[in-house]
C-alpha positions as CSV (number, residue, x, y, z in Angstrom):
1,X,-5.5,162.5,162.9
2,X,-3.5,161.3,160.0
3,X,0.3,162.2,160.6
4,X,2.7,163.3,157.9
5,X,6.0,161.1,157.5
6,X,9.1,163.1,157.6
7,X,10.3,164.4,154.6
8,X,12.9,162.4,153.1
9,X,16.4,163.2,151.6
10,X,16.2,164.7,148.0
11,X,20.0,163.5,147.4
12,X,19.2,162.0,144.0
13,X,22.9,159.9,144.3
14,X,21.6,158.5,147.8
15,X,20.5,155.3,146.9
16,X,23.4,154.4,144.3
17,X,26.0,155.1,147.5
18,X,23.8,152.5,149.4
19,X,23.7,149.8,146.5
20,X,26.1,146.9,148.3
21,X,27.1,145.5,145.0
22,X,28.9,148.9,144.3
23,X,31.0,149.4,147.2
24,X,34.6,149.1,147.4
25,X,35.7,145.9,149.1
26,X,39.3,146.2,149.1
27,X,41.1,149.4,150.6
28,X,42.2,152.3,147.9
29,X,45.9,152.1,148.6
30,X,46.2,148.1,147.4
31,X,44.4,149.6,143.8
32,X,47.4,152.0,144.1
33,X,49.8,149.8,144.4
34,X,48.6,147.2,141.5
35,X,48.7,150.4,139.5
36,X,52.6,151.2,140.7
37,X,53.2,147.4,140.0
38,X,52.4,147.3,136.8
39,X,53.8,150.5,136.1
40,X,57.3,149.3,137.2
41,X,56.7,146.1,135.2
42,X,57.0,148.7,132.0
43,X,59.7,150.2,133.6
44,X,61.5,147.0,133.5
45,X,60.6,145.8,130.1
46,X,61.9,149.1,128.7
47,X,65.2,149.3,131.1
48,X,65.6,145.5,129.7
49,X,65.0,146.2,126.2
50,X,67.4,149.3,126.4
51,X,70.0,147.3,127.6
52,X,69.7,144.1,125.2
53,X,69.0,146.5,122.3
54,X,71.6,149.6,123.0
55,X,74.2,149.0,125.9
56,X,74.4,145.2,124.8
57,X,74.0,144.8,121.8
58,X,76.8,143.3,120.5
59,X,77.0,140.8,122.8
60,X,73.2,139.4,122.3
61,X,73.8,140.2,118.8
62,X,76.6,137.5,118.6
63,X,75.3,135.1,120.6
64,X,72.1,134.9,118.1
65,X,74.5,134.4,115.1
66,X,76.4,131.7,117.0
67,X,72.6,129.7,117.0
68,X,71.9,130.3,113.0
69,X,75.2,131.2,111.6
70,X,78.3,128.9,110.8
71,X,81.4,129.6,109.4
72,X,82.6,126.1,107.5
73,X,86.0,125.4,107.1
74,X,86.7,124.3,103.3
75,X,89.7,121.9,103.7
76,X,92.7,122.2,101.2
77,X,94.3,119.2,99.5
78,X,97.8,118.4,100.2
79,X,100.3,118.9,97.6
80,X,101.6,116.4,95.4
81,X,105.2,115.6,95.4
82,X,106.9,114.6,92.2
83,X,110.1,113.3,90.7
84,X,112.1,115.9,88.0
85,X,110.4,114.5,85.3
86,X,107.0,115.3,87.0
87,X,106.3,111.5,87.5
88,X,104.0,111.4,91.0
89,X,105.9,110.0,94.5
90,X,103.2,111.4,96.7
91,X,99.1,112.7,95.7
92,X,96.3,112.7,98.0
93,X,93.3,110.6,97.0
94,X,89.8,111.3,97.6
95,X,88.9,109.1,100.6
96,X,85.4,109.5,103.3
97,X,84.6,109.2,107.0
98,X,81.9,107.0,107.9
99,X,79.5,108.0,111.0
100,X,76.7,106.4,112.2
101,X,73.4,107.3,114.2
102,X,73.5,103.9,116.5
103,X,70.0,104.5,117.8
104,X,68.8,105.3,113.7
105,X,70.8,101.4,112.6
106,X,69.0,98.5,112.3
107,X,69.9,95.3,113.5
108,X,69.4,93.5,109.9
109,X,72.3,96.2,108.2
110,X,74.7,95.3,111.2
111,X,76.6,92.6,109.7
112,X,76.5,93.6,105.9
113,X,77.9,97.1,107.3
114,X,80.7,94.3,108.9
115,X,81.5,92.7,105.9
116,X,81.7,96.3,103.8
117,X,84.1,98.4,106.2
118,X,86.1,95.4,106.6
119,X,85.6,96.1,110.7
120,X,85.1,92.5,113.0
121,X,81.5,92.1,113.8
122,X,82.2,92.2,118.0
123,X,83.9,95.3,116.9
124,X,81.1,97.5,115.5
125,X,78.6,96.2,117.8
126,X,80.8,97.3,120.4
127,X,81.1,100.7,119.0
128,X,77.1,100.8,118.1
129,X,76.5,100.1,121.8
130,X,78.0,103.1,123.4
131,X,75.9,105.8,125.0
132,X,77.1,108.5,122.2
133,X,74.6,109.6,120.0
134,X,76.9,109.5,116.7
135,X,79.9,107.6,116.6
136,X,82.6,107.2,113.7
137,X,83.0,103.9,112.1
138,X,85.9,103.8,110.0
139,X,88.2,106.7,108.1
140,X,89.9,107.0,105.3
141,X,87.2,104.5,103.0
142,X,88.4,104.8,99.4
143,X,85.7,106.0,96.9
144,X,84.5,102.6,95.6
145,X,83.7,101.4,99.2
146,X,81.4,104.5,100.1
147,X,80.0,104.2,96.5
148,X,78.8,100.4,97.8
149,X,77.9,101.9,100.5
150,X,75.6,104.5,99.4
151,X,73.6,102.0,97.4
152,X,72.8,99.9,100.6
153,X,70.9,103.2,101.8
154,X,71.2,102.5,105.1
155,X,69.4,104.6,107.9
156,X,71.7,106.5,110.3
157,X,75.1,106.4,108.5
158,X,76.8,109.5,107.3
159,X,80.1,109.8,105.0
160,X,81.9,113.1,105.3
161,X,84.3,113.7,103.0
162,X,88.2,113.2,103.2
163,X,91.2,112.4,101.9
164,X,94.2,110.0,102.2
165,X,98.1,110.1,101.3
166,X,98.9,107.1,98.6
167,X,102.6,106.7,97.4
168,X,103.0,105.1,93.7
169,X,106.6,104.0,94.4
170,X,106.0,102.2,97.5
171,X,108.9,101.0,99.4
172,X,111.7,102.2,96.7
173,X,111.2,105.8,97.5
174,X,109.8,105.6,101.4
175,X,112.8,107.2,102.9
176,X,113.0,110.1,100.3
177,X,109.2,110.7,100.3
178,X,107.9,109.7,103.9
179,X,104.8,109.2,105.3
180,X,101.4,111.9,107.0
181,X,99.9,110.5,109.9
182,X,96.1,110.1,109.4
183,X,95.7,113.9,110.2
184,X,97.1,114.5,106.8
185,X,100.5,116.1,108.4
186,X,104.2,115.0,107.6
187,X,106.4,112.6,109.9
188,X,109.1,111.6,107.9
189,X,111.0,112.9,104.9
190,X,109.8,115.2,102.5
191,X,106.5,114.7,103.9
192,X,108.0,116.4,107.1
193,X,110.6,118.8,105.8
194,X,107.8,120.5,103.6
195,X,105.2,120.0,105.4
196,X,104.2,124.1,105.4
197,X,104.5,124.5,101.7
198,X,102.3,120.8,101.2
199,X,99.7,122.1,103.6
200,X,98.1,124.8,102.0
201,X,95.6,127.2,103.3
202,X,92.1,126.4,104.6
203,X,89.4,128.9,103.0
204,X,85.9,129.5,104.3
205,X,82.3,129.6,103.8
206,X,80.0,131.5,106.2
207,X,76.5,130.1,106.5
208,X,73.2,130.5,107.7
209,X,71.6,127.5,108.6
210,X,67.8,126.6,110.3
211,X,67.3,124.7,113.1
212,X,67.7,121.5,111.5
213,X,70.9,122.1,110.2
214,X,70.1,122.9,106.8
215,X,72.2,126.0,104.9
216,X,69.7,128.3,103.9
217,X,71.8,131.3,102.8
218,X,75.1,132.6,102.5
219,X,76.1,135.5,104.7
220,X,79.7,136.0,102.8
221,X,81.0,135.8,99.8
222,X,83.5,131.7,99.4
223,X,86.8,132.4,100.7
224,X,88.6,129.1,98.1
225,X,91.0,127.0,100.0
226,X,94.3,127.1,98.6
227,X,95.6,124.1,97.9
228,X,99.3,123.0,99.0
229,X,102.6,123.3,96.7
230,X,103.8,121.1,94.3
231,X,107.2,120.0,95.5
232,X,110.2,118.9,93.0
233,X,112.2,116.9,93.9
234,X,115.7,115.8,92.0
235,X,115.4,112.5,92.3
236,X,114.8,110.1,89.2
237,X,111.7,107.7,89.6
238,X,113.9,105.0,87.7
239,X,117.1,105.7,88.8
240,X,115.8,105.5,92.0
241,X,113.8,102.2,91.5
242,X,117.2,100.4,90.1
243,X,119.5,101.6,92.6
244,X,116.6,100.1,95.2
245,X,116.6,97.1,93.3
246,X,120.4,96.4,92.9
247,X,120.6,97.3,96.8
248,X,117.7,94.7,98.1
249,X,119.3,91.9,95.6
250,X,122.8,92.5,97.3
251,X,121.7,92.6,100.9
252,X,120.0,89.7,100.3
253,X,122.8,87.8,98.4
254,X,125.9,88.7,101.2
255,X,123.2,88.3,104.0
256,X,124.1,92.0,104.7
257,X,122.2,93.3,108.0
258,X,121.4,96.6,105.8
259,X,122.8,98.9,103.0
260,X,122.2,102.6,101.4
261,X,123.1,103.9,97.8
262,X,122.9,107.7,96.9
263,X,123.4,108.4,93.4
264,X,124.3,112.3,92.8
265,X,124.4,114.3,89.0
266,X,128.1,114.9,89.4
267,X,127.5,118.4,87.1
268,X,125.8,119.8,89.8
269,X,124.9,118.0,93.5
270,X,121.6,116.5,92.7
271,X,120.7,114.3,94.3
272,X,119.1,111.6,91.5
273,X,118.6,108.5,94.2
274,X,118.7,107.5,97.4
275,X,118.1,103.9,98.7
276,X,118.0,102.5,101.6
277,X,117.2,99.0,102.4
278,X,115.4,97.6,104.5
279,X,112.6,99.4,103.7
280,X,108.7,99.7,104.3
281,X,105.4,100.6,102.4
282,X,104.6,103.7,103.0
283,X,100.5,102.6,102.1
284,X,100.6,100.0,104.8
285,X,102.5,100.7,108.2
286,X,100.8,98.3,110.2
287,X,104.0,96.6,111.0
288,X,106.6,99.7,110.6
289,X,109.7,99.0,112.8
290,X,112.5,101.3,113.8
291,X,114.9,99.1,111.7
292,X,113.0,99.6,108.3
293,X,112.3,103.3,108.9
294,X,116.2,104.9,109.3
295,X,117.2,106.5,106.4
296,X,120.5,105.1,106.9
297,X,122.3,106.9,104.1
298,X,121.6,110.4,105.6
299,X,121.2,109.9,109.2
300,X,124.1,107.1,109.8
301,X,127.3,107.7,110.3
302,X,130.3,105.2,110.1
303,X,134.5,105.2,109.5
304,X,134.8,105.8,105.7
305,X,137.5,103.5,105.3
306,X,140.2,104.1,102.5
307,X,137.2,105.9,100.1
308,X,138.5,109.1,102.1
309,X,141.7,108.4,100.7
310,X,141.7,110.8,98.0
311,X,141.5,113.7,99.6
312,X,145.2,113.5,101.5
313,X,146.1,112.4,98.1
314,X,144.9,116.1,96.4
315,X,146.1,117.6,99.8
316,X,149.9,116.3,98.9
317,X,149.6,117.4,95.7
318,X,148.4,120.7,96.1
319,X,150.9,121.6,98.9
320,X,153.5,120.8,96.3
321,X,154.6,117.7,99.3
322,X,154.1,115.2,96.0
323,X,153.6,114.4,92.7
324,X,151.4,111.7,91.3
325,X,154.5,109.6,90.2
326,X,156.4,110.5,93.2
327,X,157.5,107.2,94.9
328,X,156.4,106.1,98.8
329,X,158.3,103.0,99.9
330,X,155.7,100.7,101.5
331,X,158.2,98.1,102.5
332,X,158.1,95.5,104.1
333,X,154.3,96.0,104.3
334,X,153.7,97.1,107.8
335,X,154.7,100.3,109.7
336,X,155.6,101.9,112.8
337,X,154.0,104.9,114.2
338,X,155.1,105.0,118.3
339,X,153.9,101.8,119.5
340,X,150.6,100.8,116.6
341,X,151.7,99.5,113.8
342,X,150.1,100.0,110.1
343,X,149.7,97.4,107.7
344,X,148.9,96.9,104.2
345,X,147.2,93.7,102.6
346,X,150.6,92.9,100.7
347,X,154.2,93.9,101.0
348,X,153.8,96.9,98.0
349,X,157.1,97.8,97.9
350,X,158.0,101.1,96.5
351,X,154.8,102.6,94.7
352,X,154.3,105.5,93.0
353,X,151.3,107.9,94.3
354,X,149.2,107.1,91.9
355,X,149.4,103.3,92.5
356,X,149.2,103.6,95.9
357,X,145.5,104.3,95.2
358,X,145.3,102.1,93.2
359,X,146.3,99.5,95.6
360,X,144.8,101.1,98.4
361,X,148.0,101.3,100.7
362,X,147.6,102.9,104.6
363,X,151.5,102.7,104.9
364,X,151.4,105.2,101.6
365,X,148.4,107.0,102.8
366,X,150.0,107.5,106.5
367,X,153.5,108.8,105.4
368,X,151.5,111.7,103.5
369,X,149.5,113.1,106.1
370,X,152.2,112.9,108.7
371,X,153.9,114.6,106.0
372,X,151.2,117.6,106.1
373,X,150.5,119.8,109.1
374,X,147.8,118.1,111.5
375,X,145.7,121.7,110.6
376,X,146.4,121.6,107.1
377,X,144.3,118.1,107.1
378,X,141.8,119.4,109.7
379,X,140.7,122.4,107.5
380,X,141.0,120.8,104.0
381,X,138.5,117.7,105.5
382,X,135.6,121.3,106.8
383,X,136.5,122.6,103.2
384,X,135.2,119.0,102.0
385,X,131.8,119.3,104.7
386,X,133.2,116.7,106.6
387,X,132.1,116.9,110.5
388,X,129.6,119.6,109.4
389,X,126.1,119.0,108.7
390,X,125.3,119.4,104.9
391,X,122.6,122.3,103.8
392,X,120.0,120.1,102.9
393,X,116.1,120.7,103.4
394,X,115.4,116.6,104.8
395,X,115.2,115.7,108.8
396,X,117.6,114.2,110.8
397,X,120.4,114.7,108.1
398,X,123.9,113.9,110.5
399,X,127.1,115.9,110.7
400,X,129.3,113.4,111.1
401,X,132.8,114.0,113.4
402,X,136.0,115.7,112.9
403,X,138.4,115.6,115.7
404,X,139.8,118.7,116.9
405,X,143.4,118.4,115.4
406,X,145.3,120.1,118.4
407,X,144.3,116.3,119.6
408,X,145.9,114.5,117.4
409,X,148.1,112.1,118.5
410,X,150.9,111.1,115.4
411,X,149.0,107.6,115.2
412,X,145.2,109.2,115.1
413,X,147.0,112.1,112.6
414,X,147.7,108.6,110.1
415,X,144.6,106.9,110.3
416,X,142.7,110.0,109.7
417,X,144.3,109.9,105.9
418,X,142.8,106.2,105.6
419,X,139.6,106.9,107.0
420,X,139.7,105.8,110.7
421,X,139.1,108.0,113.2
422,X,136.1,110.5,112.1
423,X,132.7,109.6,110.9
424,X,131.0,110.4,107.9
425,X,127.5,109.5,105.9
426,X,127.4,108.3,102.8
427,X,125.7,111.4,101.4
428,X,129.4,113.1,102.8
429,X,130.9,110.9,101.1
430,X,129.4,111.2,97.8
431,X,129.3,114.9,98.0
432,X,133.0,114.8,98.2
433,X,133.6,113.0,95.5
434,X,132.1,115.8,93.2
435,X,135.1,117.6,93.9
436,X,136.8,115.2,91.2
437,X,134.8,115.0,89.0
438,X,134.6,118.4,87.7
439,X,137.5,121.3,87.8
440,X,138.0,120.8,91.7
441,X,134.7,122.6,92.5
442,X,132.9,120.8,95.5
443,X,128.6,120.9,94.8
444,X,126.3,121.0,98.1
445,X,123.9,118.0,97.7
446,X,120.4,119.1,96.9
447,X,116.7,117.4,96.9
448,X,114.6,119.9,95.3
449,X,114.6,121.3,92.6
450,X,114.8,125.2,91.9
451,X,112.5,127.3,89.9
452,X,109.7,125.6,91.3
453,X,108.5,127.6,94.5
454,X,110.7,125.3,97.0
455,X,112.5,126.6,99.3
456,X,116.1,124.6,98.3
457,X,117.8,125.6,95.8
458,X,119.2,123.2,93.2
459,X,122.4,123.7,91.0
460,X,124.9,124.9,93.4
461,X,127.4,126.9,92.2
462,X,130.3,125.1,94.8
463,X,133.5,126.1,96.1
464,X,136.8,125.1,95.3
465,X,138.7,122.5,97.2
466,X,141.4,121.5,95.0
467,X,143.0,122.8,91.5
468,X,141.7,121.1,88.0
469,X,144.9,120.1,87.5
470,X,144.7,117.9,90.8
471,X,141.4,116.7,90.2
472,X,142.2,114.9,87.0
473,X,145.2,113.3,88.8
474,X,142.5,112.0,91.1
475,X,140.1,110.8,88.6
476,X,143.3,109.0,86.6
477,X,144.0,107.6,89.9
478,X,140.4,106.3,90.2
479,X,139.9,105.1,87.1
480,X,143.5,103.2,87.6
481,X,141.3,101.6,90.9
482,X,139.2,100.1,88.7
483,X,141.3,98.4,86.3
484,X,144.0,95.4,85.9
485,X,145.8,95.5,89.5
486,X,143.1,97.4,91.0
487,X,141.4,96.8,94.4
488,X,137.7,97.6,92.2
489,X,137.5,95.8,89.1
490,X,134.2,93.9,89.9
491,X,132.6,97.9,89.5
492,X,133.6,97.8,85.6
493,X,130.6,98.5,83.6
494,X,130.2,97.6,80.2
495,X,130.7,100.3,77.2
496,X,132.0,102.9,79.9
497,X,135.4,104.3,81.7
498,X,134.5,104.2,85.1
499,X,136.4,105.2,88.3
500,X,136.0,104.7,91.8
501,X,137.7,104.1,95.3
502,X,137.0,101.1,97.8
503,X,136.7,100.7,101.3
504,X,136.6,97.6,103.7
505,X,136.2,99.3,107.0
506,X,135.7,97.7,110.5
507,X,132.9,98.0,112.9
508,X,133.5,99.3,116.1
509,X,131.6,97.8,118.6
510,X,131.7,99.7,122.2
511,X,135.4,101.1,122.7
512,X,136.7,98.2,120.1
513,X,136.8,96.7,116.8
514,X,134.9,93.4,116.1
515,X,136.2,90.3,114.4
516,X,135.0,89.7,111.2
517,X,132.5,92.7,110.9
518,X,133.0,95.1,108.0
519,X,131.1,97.9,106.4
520,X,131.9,97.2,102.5
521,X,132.2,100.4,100.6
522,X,132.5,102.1,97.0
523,X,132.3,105.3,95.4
524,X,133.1,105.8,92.1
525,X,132.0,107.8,89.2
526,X,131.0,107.5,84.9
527,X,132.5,108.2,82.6
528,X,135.7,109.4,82.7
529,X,135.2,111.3,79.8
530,X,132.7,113.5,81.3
531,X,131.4,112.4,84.5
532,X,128.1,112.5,84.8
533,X,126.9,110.6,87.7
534,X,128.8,109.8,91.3
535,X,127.8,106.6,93.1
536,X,128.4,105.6,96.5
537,X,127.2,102.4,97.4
538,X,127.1,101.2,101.2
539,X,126.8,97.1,102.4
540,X,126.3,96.6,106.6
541,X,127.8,94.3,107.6
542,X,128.2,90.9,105.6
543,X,128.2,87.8,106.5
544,X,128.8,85.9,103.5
545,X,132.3,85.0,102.4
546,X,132.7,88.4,101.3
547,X,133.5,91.0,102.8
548,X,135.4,93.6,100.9
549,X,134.2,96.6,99.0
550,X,135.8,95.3,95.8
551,X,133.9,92.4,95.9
552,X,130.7,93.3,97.6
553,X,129.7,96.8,96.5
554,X,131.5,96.8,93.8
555,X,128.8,94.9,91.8
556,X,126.3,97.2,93.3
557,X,127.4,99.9,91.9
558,X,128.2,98.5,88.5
559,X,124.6,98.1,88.1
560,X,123.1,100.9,89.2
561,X,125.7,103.2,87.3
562,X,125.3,100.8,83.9
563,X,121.5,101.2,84.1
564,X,121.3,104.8,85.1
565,X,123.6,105.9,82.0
566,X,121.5,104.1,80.2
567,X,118.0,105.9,81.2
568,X,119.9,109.0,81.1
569,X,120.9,108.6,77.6
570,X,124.6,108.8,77.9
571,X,126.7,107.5,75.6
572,X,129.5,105.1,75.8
573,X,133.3,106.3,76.3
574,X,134.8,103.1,76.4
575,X,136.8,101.8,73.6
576,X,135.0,99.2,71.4
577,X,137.5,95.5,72.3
């Protein structure tokens, strides 16, 4: 009997639920949590990208500009300095960098590179050989060099652009102009004292630029450099190149250890020259010693000797104490102040004022300014800038010393008339001969010019010291120095009345005076018609048979003062012989 199977399941999804290749192998909740991860991994992204693009954004925003964008600094060129006429002292010249790739140089452009940067070939190899991946060479390579230089086309070497201080007047001017160091700011003279107005102001360029370093755009518009100010001076190229000249050949003659000359516009205070020797090339310092760089007429100070002498003289007069034919009796030649005793080259006998400059007598001297109240001569020498530092726009300029005269002793109270016993410069010294040249109206010195954008002004209006009337008794009395029976007839120049004082004083050395060690000395002025120039001429220490200012300044300044009228087209006063 046949049986029938049991009926089956009519589930029609039966089968599929069996199939092996569709059922789940892993567990639902790790499907769940694949799903959460990658949910959360959005949920990142856009927390991230929210914070770069909305709470950060400045900072990311910056830090991709410092990757493409540059701001460039455009360099500005150093002002020139120039003479009154406009005659250069100081320009910058265009000069380049040289860099070099060492991995990028061949071997073969090693020693030509040598001989053209003028650099020892154990010198470049060494600097080739480092571990740095670009290394500089040389700086400030004038134009024609780089120009050779270029045409060799050499693989890894670089010139960046620069400049470099040149001064046309070389050593005649170096302690008036100064010197940059090789980052293009000022040590010494001008160079230092306007160094803010020669500077200038750097501009800008901001760039973009690709990863190779290439500018590809602007992102602003050129912010020009400006360049630095012209400064004027007063001084006279040619005036200043003779007085340098006459100074060197004197030195040199006497065997001098050093001497200064400042030659002043005696209208006004300007300063026209100022030499000092020894000097230095200001192009090449290589060898620059502290000896060749003091600017000894404004930074040294000494005992003026008798060139102070006039201004007891217009202190006497003034005060009514004399008259310039008054008579002082100078006999027999030395004097006696409490246990010093003052003497005089000669016995002078009875002299008037007036002669007693002439002939340069301390005895005469000394009996007028113990004559005068010790405060009387204390604030007549500050009327005159002495012991105070003069207003002029130049480093290191010295004050020189006054005494306080409650000090005094009678003895320090003479010598202070004679010039022993304070310190001046020889720029003081000059500026207080303008007094007497004019109407008794004392000019501050001045080195730049006004009217030009620098910060000194020029053509000082002065200040009295003494009356008109006393400052042509002085200039009589100088021009009287320098003729028959005077202690400065070798400063005569030809065609023109001059005038003038000298001065033979002593070195101290330590607490004493040395043997046979003098500073020779003269300051005078031309002509006496109309002064127009002051010189004071300085001479260290001689060692020739000379030693006094008569004889060794004297000269000194007859040339510089015969040539400079000259230049300055002044005509003659003297009368034709």
């Amino acid at each position: 009997m046949i049986q029938k199977k049991k009926s089956q399941s009519h589930d029609p999804y039966a089968p599929v639920a069996k199939n092996q290749l569709l059922a789940a192998r892993l567990p639902m909740w790790r499907s769940k949590f694949i799903v959460l991860l990658v949910f959360g991994a959005f949920a990142s992204l856009t927390g991230r990208a929210f914070w770069v693009q909305v709470v950060n954004q400045d900072f990311y925003v910056d830090q991709g500009q410092k990757r493409y964008q540059r701001t460039i600094e455009l360099d500005a060129t150093r002002g020139r300095i120039v003479d009154r006429n406009g005659s250069m002292l100081a320009v910058s010249l265009a000069t380049y960098e040289i860099w070099a790739s060492p991995k990028l140089i061949d071997e073969a452009a090693v020693a030509p590179l040598s001989r053209l940067l003028d650099l020892p070939l154990a010198e470049l190899r060494r600097r080739l050989n480092g571990d740095k991946t670009f290394v500089l060479l040389k700086r400030q390579v004038d134009a024609e060099t780089a120009g050779h230089l270029s045409k060799l086309g050499l693989a890894g070497i670089t010139q960046i652009a620069d400049s470099k201080r040149f001064y046309p007047e070389g050593e005649s001017a170096a302690h008036v102009v100064g010197f940059t160091d090789i980052e293009d700011n000022g040590q010494e003279g001008i160079e230092l004292a306007a160094n803010e107005q020669l500077l200038g102001v750097p501009g800008q360029r901001e760039v973009i630029r690709d990863r190779l370093g290439r500018v590809v755009s602007e992102t602003r518009p050129l912010v020009p450099a400006q360049n630095g100010e012209t400064i004027h001076l007063t001084i006279d190229r040619r005036i200043q190149q003779l007085a340098y000249a006459q100074l060197k050949e004197a030195v040199a003659r006497h065997h001098a250890e050093a001497g200064s000359v400042v030659v002043l516009d005696a209208r006004n205070g300007e300063i026209l020259a100022l030499a000092n020797y020894p000097s230095f090339d200001p192009n090449d310092r290589a060898r620059l010693t502290g000896r060749q760089l003091r600017n000894r007429a404004v930074v040294d100070t000494f005992e003026p000797g008798s060139t102070i002498k006039p201004v007891v003289v217009a202190l006497s007069i003034d005060e009514g104490k004399v008259r310039p034919q008054s008579i002082i009796d100078t006999a027999p030649g030395w004097y006696r102040i409490g246990p010093a005793v003052i003497h005089d080259t000669s016995n002078h006998g009875a002299m008037s004022v007036a002669e007693a400059v002439q002939k340069s007598s301390n005895i005469a001297l000394a009996k007028l300014a113990l004559n005068l109240p010790a405060e009387k001569i204390w604030t007549k020498y500050q009327e005159y800038g002495l012991g105070l530092r003069p207003e002029l726009t130049f480093p290191g300029v010295a004050s020189g010393k006054v005494r306080p005269y409650k000090r005094w002793r009678p003895i320090e109270q003479a010598t202070m008339a004679y010039g022993y016993g304070l310190s001046t410069s020889l720029l003081q010294i000059a500026q207080v001969y303008t007094a007497y040249a004019g109407d008794g109206t004392m000019h501050r010195v001045s080195l730049l010019r006004s009217g030009a954008g620098n910060v000194e002004q020029s053509a000082d209006a002065g200040h009295a010291v003494t009356t008109p009337a006393t400052a042509r008794a002085i200039r009589s009395m100088l021009e009287m120095a320098t003729g028959v029976g005077g202690t400065g007839r070798a400063a005569t120049v030809e065609g023109y009345r001059i005038g003038g004082k000298t001065g033979t004083a002593r070195k101290q050395v330590g607490a004493t005076y040395a043997k046979n060690r003098y500073r020779a000395l003269f300051v005078g002025m031309a002509p006496m018609s109309d002064p127009r120039l002051i010189v004071a001429v300085m001479i260290d220490d001689p060692a020739g048979k000379a030693f006094y200012g008569g004889t060794v300044a004297g000269p000194v300044f007859s040339g510089v003062t015969g040539g400079a009228l000259q230049l300055l087209g002044v005509p003659p006063d003297a009368p034709a012989i």
